[in-house]
N, C-alpha and C positions, 0 to 999 in steps of 0.2 A: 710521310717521309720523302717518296722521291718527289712529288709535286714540288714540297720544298728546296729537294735538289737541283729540279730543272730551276727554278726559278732563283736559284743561286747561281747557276750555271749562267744561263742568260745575262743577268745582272755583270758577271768577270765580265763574261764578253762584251758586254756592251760598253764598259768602263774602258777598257782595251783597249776600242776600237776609236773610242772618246778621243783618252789619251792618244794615241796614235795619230789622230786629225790633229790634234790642239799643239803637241809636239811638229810634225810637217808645216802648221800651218807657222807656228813662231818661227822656224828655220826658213821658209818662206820669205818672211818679212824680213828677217835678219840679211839675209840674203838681197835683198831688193834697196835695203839700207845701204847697205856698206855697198853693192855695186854704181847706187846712186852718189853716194860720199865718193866715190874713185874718182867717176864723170866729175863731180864740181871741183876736186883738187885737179882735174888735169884740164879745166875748161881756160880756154886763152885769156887775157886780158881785153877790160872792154874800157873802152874810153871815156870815163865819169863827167869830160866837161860837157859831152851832150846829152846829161841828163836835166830834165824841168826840176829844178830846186824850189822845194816852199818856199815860199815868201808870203811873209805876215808882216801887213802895214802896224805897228805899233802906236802909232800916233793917233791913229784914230781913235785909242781905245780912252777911257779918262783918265786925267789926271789931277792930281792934288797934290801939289807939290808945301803948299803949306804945313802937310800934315805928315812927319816925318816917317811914320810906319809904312801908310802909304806911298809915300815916295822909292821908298826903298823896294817896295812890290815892285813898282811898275817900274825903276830901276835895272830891277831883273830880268824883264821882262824883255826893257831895250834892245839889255843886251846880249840875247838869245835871238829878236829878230835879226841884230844883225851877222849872225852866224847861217852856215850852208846845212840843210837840213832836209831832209826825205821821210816819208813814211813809210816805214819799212815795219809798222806792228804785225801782221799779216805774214810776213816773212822770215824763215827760220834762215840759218848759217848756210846750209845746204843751197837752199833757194838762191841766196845771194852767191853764192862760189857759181852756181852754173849759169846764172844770169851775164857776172862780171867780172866773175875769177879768180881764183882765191885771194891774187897779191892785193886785190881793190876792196877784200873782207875788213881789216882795220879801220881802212878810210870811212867804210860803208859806215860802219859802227858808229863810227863818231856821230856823225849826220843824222842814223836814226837817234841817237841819243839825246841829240840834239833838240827834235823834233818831241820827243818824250816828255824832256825837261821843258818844252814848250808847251804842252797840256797840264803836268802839273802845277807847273807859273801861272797857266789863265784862274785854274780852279781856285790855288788858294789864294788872287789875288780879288776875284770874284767873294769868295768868303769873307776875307777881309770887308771888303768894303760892304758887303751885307751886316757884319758884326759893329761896323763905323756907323750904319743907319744910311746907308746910301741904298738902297735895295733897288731900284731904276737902272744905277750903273753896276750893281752886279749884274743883274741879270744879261744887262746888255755883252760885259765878261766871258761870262756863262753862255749865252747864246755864239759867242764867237769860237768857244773852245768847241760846241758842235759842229760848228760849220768847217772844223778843222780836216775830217772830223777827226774827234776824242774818241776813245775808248774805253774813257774814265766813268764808273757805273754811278759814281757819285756825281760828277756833272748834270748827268739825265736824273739824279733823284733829287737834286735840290733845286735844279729848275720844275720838277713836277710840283713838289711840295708849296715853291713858291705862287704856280699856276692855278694851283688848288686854295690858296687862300685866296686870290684874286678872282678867282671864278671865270677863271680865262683856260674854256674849254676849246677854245679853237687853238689857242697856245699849245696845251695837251696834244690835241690831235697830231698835229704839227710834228710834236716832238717824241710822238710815237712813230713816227713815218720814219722821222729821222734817225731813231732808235734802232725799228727793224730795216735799215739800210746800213746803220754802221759798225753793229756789235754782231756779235758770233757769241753760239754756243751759252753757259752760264749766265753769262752777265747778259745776251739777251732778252733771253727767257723771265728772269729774276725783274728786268726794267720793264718790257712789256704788259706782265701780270701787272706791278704796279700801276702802268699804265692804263689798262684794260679797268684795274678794280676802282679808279679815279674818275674815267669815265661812268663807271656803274651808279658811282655814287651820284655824281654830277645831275644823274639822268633822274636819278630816283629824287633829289632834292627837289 
């Protein structure tokens, strides 16, 4: 009987004491949050025209204007290079208010969005032209939205997939390097193994 009660006893307390850290430690961050959101609403304005703007030559990339679908890809694409555009994936709202203040947060937005809608134009016009039978200048596509870089996990999975029927292990390598330099978190982890298990195989064949 009391064995049992110390050892219920213990257990409240320990639960208690649990609670009491995990409580402190939320109010903590809650705390550090909103004094950090204060700073970026009161940070001064910073002046956007001397920030380095992506620029992405479009012309390089191919074109087929014969082929109406395709045309209308790379279309798109035009004209998104010729729009002002930053990468700002990396960057939450906060970040940008203390960086350049809140009144430049709209502007910001546009720019990173910009830049967004310019990774998901290379991918799906990479696609495309891999589904048209062009697979040369997808890739080529594809290897450009890396060197953006993208953060798109399907970018890095159909250029693998494609590397793998090629038998172009130094391609792989490559784009594993590039991988663990330009993804975070999930979608790392999730490209690298594939990467990793491509190589395995590569090695075993």
């Amino acid at each position: 009987m009391f064995p049992f009660l110390t050892a219920f006893m213990i257990f409240i307390v320990v639960t208690t004491i649990l609670r009491t850290k995990a409580t402190r430690d939320e109010k903590a961050r809650t705390e550090a949050f909103w004094n950090r959101e204060n700073e970026a609403n009161n940070t001064r304005r910073a002046d956007l025209s001397l920030l380095s703007y992506y620029s992405f030559p479009c012309e390089t990339l191919p074109a087929f204007p014969e082929d109406p679908e395709l045309s209308s890809a790379y279309e798109e694409l035009t004209s998104l290079c010729e729009k002002r555009m930053l990468n700002l994936n990396r960057l939450s709202n906060t970040d940008l208010k203390l960086k350049y203040g809140p009144q430049n947060l709209e502007e910001l937005t546009v720019y990173g969005d910009n830049f967004a809608a310019l990774e998901s134009a290379l991918l799906s016009y990479g696609k495309l032209l891999n589904e048209k039978g062009t697979r040369q200048d997808a890739e080529k596509v594809l290897e450009r939205g890396i060197a953006l870089p993208t953060e798109l996990m399907e970018n890095y999975e159909l250029l693998a997939a494609w590397y793998r029927e090629e038998g172009a292990d130094r391609k792989l390598q490559g784009l594993k390097s590039m991988a663990e330099a330009n993804l975070q978190g999930y979608a790392k982890d999730a490209v690298i193994k594939a990467l990793s298990d491509s190589a395995g195989r590569a090695e075993i064949a």
